[in-house]
Structures are given as structure tokens and as C-alpha cells.
KOLPAVO-230629 format. One record per residue (C-alpha): residue in three letters; x, y, z. Coordinates in steps of 0.25 Angstrom, whole numbers, padded with zeros to 4 digits, always signed. Last residue first. Example, Ala and Ser with C-alpha at 12.3 -4.5 7.8 and 13.67 -1.06 7.14 Angstrom:
2
SER+0055-0004+0029;ALA+0049-0018+0031;
This chain:
274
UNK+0332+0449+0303;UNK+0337+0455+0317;UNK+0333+0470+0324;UNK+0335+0468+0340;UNK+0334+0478+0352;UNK+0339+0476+0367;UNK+0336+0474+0381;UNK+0322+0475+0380;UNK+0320+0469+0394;UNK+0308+0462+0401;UNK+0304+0467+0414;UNK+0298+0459+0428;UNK+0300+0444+0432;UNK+0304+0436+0421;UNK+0308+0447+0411;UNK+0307+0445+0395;UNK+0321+0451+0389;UNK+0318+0460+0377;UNK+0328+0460+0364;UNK+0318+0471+0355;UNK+0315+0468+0342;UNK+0315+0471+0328;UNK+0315+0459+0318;UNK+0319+0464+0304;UNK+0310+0464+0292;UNK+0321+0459+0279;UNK+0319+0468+0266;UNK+0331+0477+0271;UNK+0340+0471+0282;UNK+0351+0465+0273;UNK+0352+0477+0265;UNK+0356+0484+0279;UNK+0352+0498+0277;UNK+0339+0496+0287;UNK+0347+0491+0297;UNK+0350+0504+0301;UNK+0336+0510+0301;UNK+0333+0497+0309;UNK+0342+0501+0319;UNK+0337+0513+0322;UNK+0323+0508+0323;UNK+0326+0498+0334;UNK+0331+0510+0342;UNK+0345+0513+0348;UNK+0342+0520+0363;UNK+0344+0507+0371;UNK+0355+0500+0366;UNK+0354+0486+0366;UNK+0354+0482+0354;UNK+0352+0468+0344;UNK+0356+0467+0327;UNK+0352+0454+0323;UNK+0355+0449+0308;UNK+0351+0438+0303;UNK+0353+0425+0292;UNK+0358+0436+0282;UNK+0352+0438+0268;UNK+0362+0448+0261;UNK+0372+0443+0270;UNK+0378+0453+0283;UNK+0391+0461+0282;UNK+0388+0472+0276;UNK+0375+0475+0283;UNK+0380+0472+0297;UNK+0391+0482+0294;UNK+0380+0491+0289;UNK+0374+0488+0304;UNK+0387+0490+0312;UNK+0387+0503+0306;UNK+0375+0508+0310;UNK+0376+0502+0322;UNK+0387+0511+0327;UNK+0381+0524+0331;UNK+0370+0517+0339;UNK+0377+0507+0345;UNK+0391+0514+0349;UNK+0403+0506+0348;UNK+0416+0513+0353;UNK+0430+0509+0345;UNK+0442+0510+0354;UNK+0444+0496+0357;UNK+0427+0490+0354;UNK+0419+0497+0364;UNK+0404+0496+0364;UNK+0391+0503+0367;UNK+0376+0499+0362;UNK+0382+0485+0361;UNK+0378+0479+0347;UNK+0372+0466+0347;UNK+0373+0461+0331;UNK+0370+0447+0325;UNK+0374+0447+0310;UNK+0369+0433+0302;UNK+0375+0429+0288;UNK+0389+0436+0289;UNK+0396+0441+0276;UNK+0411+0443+0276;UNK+0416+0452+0265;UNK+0429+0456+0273;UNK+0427+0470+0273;UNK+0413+0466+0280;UNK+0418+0457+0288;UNK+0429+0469+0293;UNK+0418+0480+0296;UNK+0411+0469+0305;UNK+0425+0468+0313;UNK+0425+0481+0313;UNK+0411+0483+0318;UNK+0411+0472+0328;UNK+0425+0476+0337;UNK+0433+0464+0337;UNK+0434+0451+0344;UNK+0427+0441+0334;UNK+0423+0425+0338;UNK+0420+0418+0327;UNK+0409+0405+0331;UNK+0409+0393+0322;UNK+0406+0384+0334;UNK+0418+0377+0341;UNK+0415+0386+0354;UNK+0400+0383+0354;UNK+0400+0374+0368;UNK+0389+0385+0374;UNK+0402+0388+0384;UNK+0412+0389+0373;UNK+0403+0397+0365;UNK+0400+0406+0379;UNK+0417+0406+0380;UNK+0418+0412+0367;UNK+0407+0423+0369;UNK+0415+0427+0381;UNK+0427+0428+0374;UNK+0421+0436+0364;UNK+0415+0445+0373;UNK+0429+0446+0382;UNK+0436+0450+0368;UNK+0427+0462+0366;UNK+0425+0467+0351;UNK+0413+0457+0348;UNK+0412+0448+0335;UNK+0405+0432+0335;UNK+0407+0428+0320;UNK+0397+0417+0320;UNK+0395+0403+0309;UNK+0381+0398+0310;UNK+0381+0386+0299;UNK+0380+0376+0314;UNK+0368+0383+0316;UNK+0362+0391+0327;UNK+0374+0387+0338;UNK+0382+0399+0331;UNK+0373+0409+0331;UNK+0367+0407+0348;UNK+0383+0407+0350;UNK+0385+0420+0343;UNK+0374+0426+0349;UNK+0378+0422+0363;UNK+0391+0427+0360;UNK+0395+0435+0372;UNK+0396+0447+0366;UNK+0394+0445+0350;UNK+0395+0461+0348;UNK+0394+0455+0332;UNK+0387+0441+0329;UNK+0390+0438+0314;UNK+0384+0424+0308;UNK+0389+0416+0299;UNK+0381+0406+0291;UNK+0385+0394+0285;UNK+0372+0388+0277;UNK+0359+0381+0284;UNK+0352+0392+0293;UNK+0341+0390+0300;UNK+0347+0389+0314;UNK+0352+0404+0312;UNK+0339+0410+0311;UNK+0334+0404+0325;UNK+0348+0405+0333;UNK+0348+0420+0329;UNK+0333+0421+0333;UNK+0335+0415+0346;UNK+0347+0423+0350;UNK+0338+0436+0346;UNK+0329+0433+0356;UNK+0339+0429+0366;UNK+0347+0442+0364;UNK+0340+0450+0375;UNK+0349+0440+0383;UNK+0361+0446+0382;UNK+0371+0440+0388;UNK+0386+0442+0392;UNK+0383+0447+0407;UNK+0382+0462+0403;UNK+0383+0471+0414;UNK+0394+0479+0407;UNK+0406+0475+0415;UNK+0402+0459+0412;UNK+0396+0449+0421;UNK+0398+0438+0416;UNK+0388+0425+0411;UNK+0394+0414+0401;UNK+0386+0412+0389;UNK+0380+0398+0386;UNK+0372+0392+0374;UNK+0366+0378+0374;UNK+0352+0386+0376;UNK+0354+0400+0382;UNK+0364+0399+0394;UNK+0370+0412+0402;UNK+0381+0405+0410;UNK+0385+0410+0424;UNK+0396+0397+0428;UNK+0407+0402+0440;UNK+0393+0407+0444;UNK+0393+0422+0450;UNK+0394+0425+0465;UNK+0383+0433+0470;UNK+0378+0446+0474;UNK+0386+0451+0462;UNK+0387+0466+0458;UNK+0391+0469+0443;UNK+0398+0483+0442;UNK+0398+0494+0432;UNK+0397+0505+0445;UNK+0384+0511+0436;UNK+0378+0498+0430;UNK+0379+0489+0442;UNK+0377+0476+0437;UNK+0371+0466+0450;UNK+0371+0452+0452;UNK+0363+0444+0461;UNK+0351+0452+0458;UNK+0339+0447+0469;UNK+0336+0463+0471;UNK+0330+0463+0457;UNK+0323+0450+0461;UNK+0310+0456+0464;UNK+0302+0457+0451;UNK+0289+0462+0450;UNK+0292+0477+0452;UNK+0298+0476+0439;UNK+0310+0485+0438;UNK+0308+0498+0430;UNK+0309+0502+0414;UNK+0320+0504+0408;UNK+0326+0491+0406;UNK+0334+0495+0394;UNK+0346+0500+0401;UNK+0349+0484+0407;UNK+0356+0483+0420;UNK+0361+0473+0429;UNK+0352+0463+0438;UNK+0357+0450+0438;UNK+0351+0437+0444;UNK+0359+0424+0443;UNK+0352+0411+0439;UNK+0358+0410+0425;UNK+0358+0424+0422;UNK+0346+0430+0430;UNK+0341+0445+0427;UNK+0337+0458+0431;UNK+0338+0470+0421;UNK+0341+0482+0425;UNK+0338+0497+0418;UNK+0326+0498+0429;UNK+0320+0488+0424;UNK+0321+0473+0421;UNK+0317+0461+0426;UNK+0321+0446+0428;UNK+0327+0442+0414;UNK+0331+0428+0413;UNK+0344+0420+0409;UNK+0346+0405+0409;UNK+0342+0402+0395;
């Protein structure tokens, strides 16, 4: 993987993609800068979170490729100071890839506020049974998911790609009576879908009764990750709690933490999955 975290502090995270170092920021690092690391002042490129701008010291490759394994996600610099990966969501990409390679039998997999698709493209290269609805309500997130299979060589693979807002599309599969084997959620804590506004914490309970409805009595998993900072692991368990599906099962509770080469690692977000 050709990503690391350098440091973080300050509400910023220092970081090289593929060689180039990045500083822009991250509302979790709360606490300071360590004094340890000297390449703050190395950053080639620069988000500036007030003026919303990204400033370059360089000039970008033609080629800026995120690469994980055989998988590839093209790297951009996007209005929000995204660059189109997570990479708190390693750990949770292992454990899909690890309980989807055991299965034997067809198995489709929902992966809603896909992004990028990384999820998606990790699902789908699990097992050849693995087949994935990829939903997100932007057009230029799905676009870009498409062109990361075609990069990682995945376009032909049973992959569905779904441009419309994730709680009506959800609320159509379950009028439908479609049933989904695996659900893989990243709610943004904020969102706009047309004139529909997405707020995380007065929304999730709906999106996890849909979850509910549409999941199997015995599903393969389910992973329900966060980034918002004030919505609390127990909260969310309260929620789950009405599943069917979640009762009698002990869930893994755990925060998505990037280790840090030079100074401060970063909780950049939350986790429940079973």
C-alpha cells in the first residue's frame, strides 16, 4: 500500500500518497503536532479548510494512483479535501475480503455511500460468488468508482452500479422483496442528495431499520463505519439493538485508528460489524 500517515495534530493530518506529502485537515486530531516530526513544512500540497482551496507546491503526476494489492483508485483532489480514499477503512477492508473468501454459494453484497468503490472492488475480488450493488447519489462518485474497476481490471466483474439517493433506493428493495447477504454502510455525517439533506445522527435510524428489512436472517456481515465526531458507539448499538439480525450475535466495536510513522496516530472514525 502506497500510503502512510506521517503525523497528526492540530485538526491536520500529514500524509504521502504515492510519494507526495499532503497536509489537509482531519477534525479528530485534537490533540497537538508532534514536536518529533519535521516535515510539516515539507507539505507539497496544502488544503486550506477556511478559503476551500487545495495549494500545490508542485505539479501533480498525469498518473496519482492510491494502490492496495492488485487494486487501484485514481488520486484527485476534490472540493471537500477528500482525495477519494479512506484509509481508516483498511482494517475493515481485510475483514470484508477475509469473511467473503469463505463463502460457497451466490451471495450479493449491498455497499451504500460506495464513494470511490474501494469497498466494492475489495467485495467483489473476494470470491467469484460475490455479486455487489454499488449505491451513491453523486454521478462523479460513481464515475469515479467505474474507472478504479477499470483501473484494477475489475470492469467485467458482477459489480451494479447505482446513482440515487441510498435511503430511497434502499426503501425501493425492500418494496421489492429483495434480500441482500452482506450490507456495508459509510454514512457521511452531512450530505445532499437533489433537495433531500442527509443528516447523520437524525437519519441513522432509519437507515438501520432499512438495513434490517433488507438484510437475511443469517447474513455473511454487516459494517456500519462513521466519521462524525459527537455520534457515540453506544448510540449506535442502542439502534442496532432492534435489528433481529443483531440480537444473540456480539458485535465487534472498534475505532478505525491510522498508525503514524513519525509522530500521532489518528481515530478517524468508529466501526460496529458482525
Amino acid at each position: 500500500m502506497n500510503y502512510e500517515l506521517i503525523d497528526s495534530g492540530g485538526e491536520r493530518r500529514l500524509e504521502k500518497w504515492a510519494g507526495i506529502l499532503v497536509d489537509r485537515p482531519a477534525v479528530q486530531a485534537t490533540g497537538r503536532k508532534s514536536k518529533k516530526c519535521g516535515d510539516w513544512e515539507k507539505a507539497e500540497v496544502f488544503f486550506d479548510k477556511e478559503k476551500g482551496n487545495w495549494f500545490t507546491k508542485i505539479d501533480l503526476p498525469d498518473e496519482w494512483f492510491f494502490e492496495m494489492e492488485n487494486l487501484k483508485c485514481e488520486l484527485k483532489l476534490s472540493s471537500a479535501g477528500q482525495l477519494g480514499v479512506f484509509p481508516e477503512q483498511l482494517e475493515n477492508w481485510r475483514w470484508i475480503k477475509k469473511r467473503l473468501a469463505k463463502v460457497n454459494k451466490s451471495t450479493k453484497v449491498l455497499n451504500a455511500f460506495g464513494y470511490t468503490g474501494l469497498s466494492s472492488l475489495v467485495a467483489s475480488t473476494a470470491s467469484n460468488e460475490v455479486e455487489v450493488w454499488h449505491v451513491d447519489a453523486a454521478k462523479s462518485a460513481a464515475a469515479w468508482a467505474k474507472q478504479n474497476a477499470k483501473l484494477s481490471g475489475l470492469e467485467k466483474n458482477k459489480i451494479h452500479w447505482v446513482v440515487e439517493d441510498v435511503v430511497d433506493f434502499l426503501a425501493r428493495e425492500v418494496k421489492r422483496g429483495h434480500k441482500y447477504d452482506g450490507l456495508i454502510l459509510d454514512p457521511p455525517a452531512f450530505g445532499r442528495s437533489g433537495k433531500k439533506i442527509w443528516k447523520l445522527e437524525k437519519d441513522l435510524p432509519r437507515l438501520i431499520e432499512l438495513s434490517g428489512q433488507l438484510l437475511v436472517d443469517d447474513p455473511v456481515l454487516f459494517c456500519l463505519s462513521w466519521h462524525a465526531v459527537d455520534l457515540r458507539k453506544a448510540e449506535v448499538l442502542a439502534i442496532l439493538d432492534k435489528l433481529e439480525q443483531f440480537k444473540y450475535r456480539k458485535p465487534e466495536v472498534l475505532d478505525l485508528e491510522i498508525p503514524a510513522t513519525q509522530g500521532h496516530e489518528l481515530v478517524a472514525g468508529k466501526c460496529i460489524r458482525f
